[in-house]
Legacy VTK file of the C-alpha trace (Angstrom):
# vtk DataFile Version 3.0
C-alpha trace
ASCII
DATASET POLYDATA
POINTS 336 float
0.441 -34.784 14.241
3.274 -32.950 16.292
5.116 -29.887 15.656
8.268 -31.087 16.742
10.074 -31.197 13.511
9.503 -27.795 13.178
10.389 -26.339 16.002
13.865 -28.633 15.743
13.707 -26.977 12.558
13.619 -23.377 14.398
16.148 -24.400 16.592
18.669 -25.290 14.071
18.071 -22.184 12.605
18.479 -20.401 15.647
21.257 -22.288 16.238
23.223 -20.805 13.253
23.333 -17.449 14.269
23.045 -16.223 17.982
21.408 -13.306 18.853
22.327 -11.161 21.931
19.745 -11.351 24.682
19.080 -7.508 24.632
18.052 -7.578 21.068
15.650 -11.007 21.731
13.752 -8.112 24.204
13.668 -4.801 21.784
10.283 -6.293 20.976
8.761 -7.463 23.504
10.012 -3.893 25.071
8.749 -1.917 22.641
5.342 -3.806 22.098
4.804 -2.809 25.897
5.579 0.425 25.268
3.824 1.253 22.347
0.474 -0.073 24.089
1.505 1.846 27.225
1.380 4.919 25.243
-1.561 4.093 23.227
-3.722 3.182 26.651
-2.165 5.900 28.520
-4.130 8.435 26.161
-7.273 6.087 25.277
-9.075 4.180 28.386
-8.528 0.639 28.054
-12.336 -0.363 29.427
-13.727 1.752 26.320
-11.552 -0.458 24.031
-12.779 -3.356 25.703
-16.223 -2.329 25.430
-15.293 -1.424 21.414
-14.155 -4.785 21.170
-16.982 -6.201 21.724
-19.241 -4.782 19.766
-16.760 -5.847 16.572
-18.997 -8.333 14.760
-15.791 -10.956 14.751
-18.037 -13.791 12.483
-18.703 -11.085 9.691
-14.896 -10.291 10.157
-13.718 -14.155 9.438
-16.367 -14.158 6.304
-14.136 -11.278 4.572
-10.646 -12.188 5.969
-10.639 -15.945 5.478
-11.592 -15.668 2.084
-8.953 -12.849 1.725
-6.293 -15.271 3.533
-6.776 -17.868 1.412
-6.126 -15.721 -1.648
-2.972 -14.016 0.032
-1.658 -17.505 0.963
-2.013 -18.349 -3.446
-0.103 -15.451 -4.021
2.353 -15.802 -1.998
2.837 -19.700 -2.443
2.968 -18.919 -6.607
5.488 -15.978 -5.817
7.901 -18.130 -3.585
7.811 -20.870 -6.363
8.938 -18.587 -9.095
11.351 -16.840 -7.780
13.264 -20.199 -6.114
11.925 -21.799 -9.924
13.846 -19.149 -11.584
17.366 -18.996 -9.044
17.451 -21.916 -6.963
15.792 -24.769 -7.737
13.065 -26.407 -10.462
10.609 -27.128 -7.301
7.128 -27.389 -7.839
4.001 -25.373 -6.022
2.638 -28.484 -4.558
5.964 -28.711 -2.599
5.641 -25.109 -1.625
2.715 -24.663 -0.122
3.080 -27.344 3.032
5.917 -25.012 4.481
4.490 -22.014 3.201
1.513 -22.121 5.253
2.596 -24.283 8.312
5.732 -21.167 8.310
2.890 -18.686 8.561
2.318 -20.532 12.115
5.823 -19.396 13.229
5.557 -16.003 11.503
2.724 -15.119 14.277
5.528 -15.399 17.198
8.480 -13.820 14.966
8.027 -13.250 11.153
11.944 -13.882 10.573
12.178 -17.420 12.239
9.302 -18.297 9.674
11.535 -17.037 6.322
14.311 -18.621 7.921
11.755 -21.924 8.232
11.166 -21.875 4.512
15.205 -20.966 3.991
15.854 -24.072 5.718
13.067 -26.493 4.026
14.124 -25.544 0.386
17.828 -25.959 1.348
17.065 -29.881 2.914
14.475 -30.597 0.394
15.887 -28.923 -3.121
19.753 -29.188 -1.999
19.825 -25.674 -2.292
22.837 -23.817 -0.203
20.605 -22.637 3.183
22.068 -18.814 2.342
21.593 -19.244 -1.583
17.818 -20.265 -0.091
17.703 -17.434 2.026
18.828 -14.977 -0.585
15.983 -15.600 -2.734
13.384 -15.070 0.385
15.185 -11.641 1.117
14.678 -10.651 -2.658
10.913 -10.885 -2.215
10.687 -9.264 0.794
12.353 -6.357 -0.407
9.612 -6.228 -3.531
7.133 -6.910 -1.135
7.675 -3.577 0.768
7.897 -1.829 -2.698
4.340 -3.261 -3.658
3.424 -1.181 -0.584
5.708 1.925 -1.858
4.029 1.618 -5.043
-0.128 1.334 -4.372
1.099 4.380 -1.820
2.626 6.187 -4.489
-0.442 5.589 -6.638
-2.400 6.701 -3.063
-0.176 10.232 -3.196
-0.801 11.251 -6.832
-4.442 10.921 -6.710
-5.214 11.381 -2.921
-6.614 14.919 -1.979
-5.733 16.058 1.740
-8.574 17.041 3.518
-6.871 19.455 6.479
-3.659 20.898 7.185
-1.469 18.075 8.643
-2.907 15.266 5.900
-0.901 18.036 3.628
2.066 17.698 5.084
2.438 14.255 5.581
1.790 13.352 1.737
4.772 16.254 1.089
6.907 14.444 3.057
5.510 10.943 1.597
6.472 12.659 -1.649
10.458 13.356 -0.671
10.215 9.780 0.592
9.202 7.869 -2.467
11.480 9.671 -4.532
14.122 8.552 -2.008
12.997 5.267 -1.656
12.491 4.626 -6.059
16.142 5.847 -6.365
17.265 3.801 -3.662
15.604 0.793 -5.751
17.282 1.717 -9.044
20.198 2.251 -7.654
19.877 -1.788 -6.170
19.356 -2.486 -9.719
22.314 0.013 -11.330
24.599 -1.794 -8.850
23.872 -5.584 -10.064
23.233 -4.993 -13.520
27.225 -3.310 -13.351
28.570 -6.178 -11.361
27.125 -8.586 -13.899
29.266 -6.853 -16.706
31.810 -6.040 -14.230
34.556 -8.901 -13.019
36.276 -6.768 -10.516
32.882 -5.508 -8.865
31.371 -9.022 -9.183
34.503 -10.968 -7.453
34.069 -7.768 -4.830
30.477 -8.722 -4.186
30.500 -12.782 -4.531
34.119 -12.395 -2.250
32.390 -10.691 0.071
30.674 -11.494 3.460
27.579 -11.636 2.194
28.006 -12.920 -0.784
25.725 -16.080 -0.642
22.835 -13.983 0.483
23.460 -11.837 -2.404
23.035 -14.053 -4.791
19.654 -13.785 -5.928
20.168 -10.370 -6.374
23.252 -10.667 -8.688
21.405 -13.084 -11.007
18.209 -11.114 -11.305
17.358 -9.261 -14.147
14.886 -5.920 -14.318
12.203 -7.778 -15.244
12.584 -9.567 -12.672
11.804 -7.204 -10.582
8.534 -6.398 -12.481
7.719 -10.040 -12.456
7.419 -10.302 -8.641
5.736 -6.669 -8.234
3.385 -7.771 -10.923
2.628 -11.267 -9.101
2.360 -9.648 -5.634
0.429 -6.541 -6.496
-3.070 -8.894 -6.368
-2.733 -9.600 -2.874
-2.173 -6.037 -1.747
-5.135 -5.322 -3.837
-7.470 -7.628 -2.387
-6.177 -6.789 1.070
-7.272 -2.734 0.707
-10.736 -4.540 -0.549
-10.968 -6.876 2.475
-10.163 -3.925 4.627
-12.660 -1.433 2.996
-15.488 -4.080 3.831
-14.775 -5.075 7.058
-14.138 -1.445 8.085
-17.838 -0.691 6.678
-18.920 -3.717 8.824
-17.794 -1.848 11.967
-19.174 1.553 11.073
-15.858 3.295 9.929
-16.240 4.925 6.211
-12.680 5.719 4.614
-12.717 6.811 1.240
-10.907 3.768 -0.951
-7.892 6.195 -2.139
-7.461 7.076 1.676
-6.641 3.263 2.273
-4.611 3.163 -0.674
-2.574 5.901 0.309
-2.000 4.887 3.858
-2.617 1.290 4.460
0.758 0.493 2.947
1.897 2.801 5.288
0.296 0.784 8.210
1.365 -2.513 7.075
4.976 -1.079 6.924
4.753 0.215 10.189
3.764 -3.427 11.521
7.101 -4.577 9.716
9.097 -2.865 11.895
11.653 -5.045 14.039
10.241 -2.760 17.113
7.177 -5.013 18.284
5.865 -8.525 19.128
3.555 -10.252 16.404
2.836 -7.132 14.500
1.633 -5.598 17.562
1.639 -1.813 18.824
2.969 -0.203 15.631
0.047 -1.086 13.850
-2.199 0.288 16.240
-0.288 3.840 16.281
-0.257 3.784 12.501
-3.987 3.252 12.248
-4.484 5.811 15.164
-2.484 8.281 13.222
-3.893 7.940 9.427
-7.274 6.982 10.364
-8.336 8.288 13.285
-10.249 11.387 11.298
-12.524 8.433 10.156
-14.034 7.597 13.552
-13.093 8.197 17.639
-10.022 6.398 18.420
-11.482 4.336 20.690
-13.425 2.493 17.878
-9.737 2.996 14.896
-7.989 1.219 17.678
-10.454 -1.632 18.348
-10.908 -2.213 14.669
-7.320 -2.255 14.285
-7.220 -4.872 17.091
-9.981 -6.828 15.720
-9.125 -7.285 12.260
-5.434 -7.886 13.119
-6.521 -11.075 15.239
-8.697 -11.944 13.031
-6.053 -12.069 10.349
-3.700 -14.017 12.127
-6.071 -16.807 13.616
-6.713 -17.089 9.446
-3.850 -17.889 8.655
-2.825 -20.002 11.855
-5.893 -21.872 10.200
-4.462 -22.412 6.920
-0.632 -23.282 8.673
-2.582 -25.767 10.505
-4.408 -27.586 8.013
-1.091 -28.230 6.062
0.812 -28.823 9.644
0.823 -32.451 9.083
2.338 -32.893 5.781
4.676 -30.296 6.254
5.912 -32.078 9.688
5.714 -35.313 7.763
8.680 -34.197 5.119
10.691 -31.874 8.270
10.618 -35.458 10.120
11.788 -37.561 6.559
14.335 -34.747 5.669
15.733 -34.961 9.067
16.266 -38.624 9.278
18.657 -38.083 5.663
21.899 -36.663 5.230
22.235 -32.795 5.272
22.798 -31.274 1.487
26.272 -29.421 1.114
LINES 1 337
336 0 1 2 3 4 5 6 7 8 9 10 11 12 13 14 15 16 17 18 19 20 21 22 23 24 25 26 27 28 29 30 31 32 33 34 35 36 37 38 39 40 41 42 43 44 45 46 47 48 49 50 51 52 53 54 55 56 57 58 59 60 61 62 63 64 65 66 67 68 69 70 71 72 73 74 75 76 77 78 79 80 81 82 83 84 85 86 87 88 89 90 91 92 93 94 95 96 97 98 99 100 101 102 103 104 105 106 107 108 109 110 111 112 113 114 115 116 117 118 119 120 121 122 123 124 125 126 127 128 129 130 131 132 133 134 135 136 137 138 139 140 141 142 143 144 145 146 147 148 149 150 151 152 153 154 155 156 157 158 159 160 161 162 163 164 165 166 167 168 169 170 171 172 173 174 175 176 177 178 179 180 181 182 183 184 185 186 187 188 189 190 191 192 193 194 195 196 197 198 199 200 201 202 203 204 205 206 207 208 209 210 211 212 213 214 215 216 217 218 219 220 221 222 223 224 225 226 227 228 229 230 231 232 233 234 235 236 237 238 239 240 241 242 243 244 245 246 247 248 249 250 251 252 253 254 255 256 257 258 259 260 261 262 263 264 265 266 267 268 269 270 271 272 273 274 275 276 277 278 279 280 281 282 283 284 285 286 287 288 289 290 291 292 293 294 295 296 297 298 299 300 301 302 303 304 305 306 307 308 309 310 311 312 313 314 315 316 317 318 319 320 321 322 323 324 325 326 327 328 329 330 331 332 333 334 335
């Protein structure tokens, strides 16, 4: 079954807003330079020969099971949250996109939100922005799940040297920073709800559409998502705690805890290709007490491939009924 729908799909997307040529290469450029800095200090032929020594078959028995959970989660999360602003859509119509999206998501992980942004808006007749809006609201919970299992990570971690110490000090000032930040998010829409003059400010506004979500939700809200997201984050410091052991790397469960999050943030980052290069300097610099660096960085590698090709699997397998209603939807009217 082709593709094609969905990469017309992309395009249209694309299409809406242009991006700047030097910000298509930021990265691509920093990916390179990330890995030139990382090989620059550890031999590339000992990472090959770590690499293969990673038993990669043991690796797909933890992280296929684990992908297959993550992809539940995060099919049941994106159907309650455009259930409860958008749209009554049901999780059977979810999880086509969902995991075909996760396809896209390995080349750039905002062309696959904007995928799913575009799918509910054709399929529910939900404003493409208005669709978008709800998307944004999870990923902003989604890198609070990781602020709060590292918070958790920071009150019951101990530091074992010096410079452990002073990272979870300044992980400290940071969370308080970062919690504030939150409340304040939720100060701010809570007032323009009771407010007409700050609402007509916000819903007047540029981004008003994409705002939307936000100005409907309520605290619990909030709480609902967290709560509904924390499994997967859960089940992913599990995943990783095995397949490290697989590989011969023992870190303490609260370590991963504490800085995992911190890795997976670090892949977020608009700086690299795929996830690629941050990650690696994250694990190097949390975990590389654990075991030579060498072996931190080919695990990193490892699992992070192995990951991915997961959940390329699982995009696959629902490829063809997800291209099947892209190609239908096209062929109809666009909603307003």
């Amino acid at each position: 079954m082709s593709a094609e729908p969905i990469a017309n799909a992309s395009a249209e997307i694309a299409a809406r807003r242009a991006t700047p040529l030097w910000q298509k290469l930021i990265p691509y450029l920093g990916t390179v330079a990330i890995f030139a800095l990382i090989f620059w200090r550890i031999p590339l032929a000992k990472v090959a020969e770590a690499l293969s020594q990673a038993p990669i078959l043991k690796f797909f028995a933890i992280f296929m099971p684990f992908s297959l959970f993550y992809f539940a989660i995060d099919s049941f999360c994106l159907t309650w949250v455009v259930r409860r602003f958008n749209a009554p859509m049901k999780l059977r119509d979810i999880l086509p996109i969902r995991a075909s999206m996760y396809i896209l998501a390995l080349i750039n992980t905002n062309l696959g939100q904007g995928g799913v942004a575009y799918y509910l808006h054709r399929k529910a007749a939900i404003s493409f922005l208005g669709a978008l809006s709800s998307i944004l609201f999870i990923a902003l919970l989604e890198i609070y799940q990781l602020f709060l299992f590292s918070t958790l990570g920071v009150i019951f971690y101990t530091p074992s040297s010096a410079a452990q110490a002073e990272i979870v000090q300044v992980l400290r000032i940071a969370y308080i920073i970062a919690w504030a930040l939150l409340a304040g998010i939720i100060i701010f829409f809570a007032a323009a709800r009771r407010s007409d003059r700050i609402r007509n400010w916000v819903e007047n506004g540029r981004a008003g559409t994409v705002l939307a979500t936000f100005m409907k939700a309520r605290p619990l809200d909030y709480l609902t998502v967290l709560a509904i997201k924390a499994p997967s984050f859960l089940a992913s410091v599990v995943a990783q705690y095995y397949a490290l052991a697989l590989y011969g790397i023992a870190v303490p469960f609260i370590k991963l805890m504490l800085f995992l999050p911190l890795v997976f943030l670090a892949a977020a980052l608009p700086i690299a290709v795929a996830h690629l290069g941050t990650s690696q300097a994250a694990w190097l610099l949390f975990f590389s007490g654990n075991a030579p660096d060498v072996k931190i960085l080919a695990y990193s590698l490892a699992a992070h491939f192995t990951f991915m090709i997961c959940n390329g699997l699982i995009g696959l397998v629902f490829l063809p009924r997800a291209t099947r209603e892209l190609t239908a939807m096209r062929s109809e009217p666009a909603a307003a």
